[in-house]
N, C-alpha and C positions, 0 to 999 in steps of 0.2 A: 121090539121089531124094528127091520131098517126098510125106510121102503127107499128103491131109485127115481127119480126123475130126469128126462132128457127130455129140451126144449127144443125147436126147429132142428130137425136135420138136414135139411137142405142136400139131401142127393150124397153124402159127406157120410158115408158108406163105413169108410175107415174109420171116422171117428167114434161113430157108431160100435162099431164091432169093438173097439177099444174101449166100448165108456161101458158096453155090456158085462165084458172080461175084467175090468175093472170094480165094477160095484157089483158082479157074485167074490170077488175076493174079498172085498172089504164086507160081505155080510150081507147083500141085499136080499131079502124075500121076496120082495115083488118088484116089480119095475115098471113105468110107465112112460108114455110117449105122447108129450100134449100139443103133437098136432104141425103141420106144414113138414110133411116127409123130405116133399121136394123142392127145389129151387137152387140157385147158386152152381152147386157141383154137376160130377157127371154120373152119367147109367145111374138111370132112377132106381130101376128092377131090379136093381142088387141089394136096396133098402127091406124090401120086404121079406127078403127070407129070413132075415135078420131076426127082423124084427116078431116075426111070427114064430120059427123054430124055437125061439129063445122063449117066448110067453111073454113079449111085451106088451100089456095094456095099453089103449092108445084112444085117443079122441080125435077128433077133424079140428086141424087148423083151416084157414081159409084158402090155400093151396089146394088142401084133400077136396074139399068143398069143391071149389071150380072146375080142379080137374074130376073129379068124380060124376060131377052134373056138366060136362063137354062146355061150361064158359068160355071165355074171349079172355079175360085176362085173371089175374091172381087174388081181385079183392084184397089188394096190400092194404089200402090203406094211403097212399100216397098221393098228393098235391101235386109236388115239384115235377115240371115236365124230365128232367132230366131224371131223375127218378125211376118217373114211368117208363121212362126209353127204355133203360135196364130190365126193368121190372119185365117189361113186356118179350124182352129176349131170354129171360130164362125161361119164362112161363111157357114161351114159345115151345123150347128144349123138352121143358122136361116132358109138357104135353105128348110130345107126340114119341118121344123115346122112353114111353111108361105104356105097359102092355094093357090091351084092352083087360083082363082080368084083375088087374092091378087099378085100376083107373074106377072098377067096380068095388073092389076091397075099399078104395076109399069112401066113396059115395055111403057107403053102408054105413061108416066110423060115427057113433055119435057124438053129439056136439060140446055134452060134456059130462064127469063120472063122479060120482057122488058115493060115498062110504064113510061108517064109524067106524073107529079100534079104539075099543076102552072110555067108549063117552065121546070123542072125539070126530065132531062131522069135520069131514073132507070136502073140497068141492075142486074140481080137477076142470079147467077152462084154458082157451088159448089166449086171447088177449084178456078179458073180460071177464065177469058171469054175463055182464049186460051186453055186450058185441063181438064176435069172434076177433074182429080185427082191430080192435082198440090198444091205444098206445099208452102205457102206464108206466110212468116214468119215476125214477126215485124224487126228482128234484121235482117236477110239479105236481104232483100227487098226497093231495094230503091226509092227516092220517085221520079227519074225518070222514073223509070220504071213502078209504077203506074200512071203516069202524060202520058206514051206510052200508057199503056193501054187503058185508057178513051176517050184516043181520037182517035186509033183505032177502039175503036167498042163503037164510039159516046154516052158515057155515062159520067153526071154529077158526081153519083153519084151508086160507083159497092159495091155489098153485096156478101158476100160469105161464103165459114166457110170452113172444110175438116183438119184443122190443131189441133182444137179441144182447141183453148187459142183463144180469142177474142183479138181485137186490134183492133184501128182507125189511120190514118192516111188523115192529111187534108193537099191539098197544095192552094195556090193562089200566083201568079205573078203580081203585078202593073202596073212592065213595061213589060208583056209580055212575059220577062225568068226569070225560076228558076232559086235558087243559083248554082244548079248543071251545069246551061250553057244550058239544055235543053228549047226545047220549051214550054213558061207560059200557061197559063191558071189556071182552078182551079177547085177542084173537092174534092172529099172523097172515101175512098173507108173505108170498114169497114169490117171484119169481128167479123162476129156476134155470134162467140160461139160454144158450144154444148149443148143439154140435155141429154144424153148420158151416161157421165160421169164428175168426176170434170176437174179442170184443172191443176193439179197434182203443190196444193200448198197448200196441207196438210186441205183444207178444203173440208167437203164432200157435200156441196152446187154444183151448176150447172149454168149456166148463159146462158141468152137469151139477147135481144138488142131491145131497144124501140127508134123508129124514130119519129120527130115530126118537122112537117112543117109548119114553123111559118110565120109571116109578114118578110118584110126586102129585098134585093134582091143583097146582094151579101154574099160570103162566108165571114168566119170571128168568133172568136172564143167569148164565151159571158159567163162572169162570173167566167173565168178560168175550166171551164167546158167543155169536149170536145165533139165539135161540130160546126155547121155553124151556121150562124145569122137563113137562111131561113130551113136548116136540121140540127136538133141537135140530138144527139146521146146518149142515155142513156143505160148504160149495169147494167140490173139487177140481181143482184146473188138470184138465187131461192129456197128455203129449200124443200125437199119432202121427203117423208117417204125411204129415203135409208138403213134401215134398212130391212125394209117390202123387199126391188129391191134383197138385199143380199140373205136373207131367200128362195126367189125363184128363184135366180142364182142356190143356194146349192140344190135345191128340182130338176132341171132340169140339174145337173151334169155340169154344166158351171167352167170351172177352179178355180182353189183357188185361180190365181193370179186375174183373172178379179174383182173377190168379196173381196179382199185385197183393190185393188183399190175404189172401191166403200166404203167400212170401214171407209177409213184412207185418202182418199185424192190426195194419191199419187201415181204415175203412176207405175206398176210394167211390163208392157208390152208393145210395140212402142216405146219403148226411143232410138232409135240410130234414126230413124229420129229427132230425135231435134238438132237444131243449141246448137253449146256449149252456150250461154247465158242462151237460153231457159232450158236447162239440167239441168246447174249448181244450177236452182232455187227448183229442183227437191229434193226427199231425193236421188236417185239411180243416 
């Protein structure tokens, strides 16, 4: 079985429709969408037909959340006042250019989706299992503390996104404990990206995450390719008319920094949440 994942879409319509048309060619059976529809882009309300015609699976990121329950701002997550400035002009947008019935579609979205295939518990969240808007980062994130997670909320196998840079991480124990000393077992967790925006490495592609659940029956990595023997993990970087996303950034008054980004690659807004590793790969 192959299933699809796409992380924040952020209003990013096109990419959307392109990572849908995408992953039915390569195989997908099902597909999912974990969460924060909107923000960044433009015409929210062109995300959900999308998304619904197609049979996307979806949970509430912290976007759906606030705008679903009529909040004040997006619950990013965010310290940095410059940040927030941003923060607070997309939320503005997309608020009020997302139709009251659409604004209800989200309110309904639950917070997160949980499924076996084959033995294999799922557990489908947007930052977190523990907080919607939590930032999990590859470089500060240890893999005890994902190894805690899994087995507090009984998952093989957790997908997530909200940090908007995809990254996997697999652990397995032999004898039972990690090298960290912690209690073994074995699991993966993955986040799976954005379509949104790039991932501020100077390319202006987008990336989504294809699962595929093979024969086999323990974890274990295959081909130098990262994944498990029975879930292997593939991250696809997706091209779509970003060009066309800019030209209607600029028609619906959307910042110069956000359509910079969208150009060029590179992040010109949210950067002090990034761990310095993550930054330094940045041009800013």
């Amino acid at each position: 079985m192959t299933l699809a994942f796409f992380g924040g879409v952020y209003n990013n319509y096109l990419a959307l429709e392109a990572a849908i048309l995408d992953a039915r060619r390569r195989g997908a059976e099902r597909m999912f969408c974990l969460g924060d529809l909107g923000a960044f882009g433009p015409h929210p309300d062109r995300v959900f037909p999308l998304l619904i015609d197609n049979g996307v699976e979806c949970i509430q990121g912290n976007y759906d959340n606030s705008i679903g329950k009529d909040l004040n701002d997006c619950q990013c997550g965010y310290t940095d006042p410059r940040d927030n400035y941003f923060a607070q002009i997309s939320y503005e947008y997309t608020y009020e250019s997302t139709s009251e019935p659409n604004r209800r579609w989200m309110r309904d979205l639950p917070g997160e989706l949980r499924f076996e295939i084959d033995g294999v518990r799922f557990l489908l969240c947007h930052g977190s299992p523990r907080k919607t808007n939590e930032f999990l980062w590859e470089s500060t994130t240890s893999t005890q503390f994902l190894e805690k997670l899994a087995r507090e909320y009984d998952a093989d196998v957790i997908l997530g996104t909200h940090t908007g840079i995809h990254w996997v991480r697999q652990w397995r124990a032999e004898s039972g404990e990690l090298n960290d000393g912690s209690a073994g077992g074995q699991g993966v967790f993955v986040n799976v990206g954005v379509l949104g925006r790039p991932e501020n490495d100077g390319r202006t592609n987008v990336w989504y995450t294809l699962l595929r659940l093979g024969g086999g029956s323990e974890f274990g990595s295959r081909n130098g390719e990262v994944g498990v023997s029975r879930v292997e993990v593939e991250f696809v970087p997706l091209e779509y008319d970003h060009n066309r996303l800019a030209r209607e950034m600029a028609e619906v008054g959307l910042p110069e920094e956000f359509i910079e980004t969208i150009q060029t690659g590179w992040w010109t807004t949210c950067l002090e949440i990034l761990p310095g590793k993550e930054r330094r790969k940045g041009r800013f």
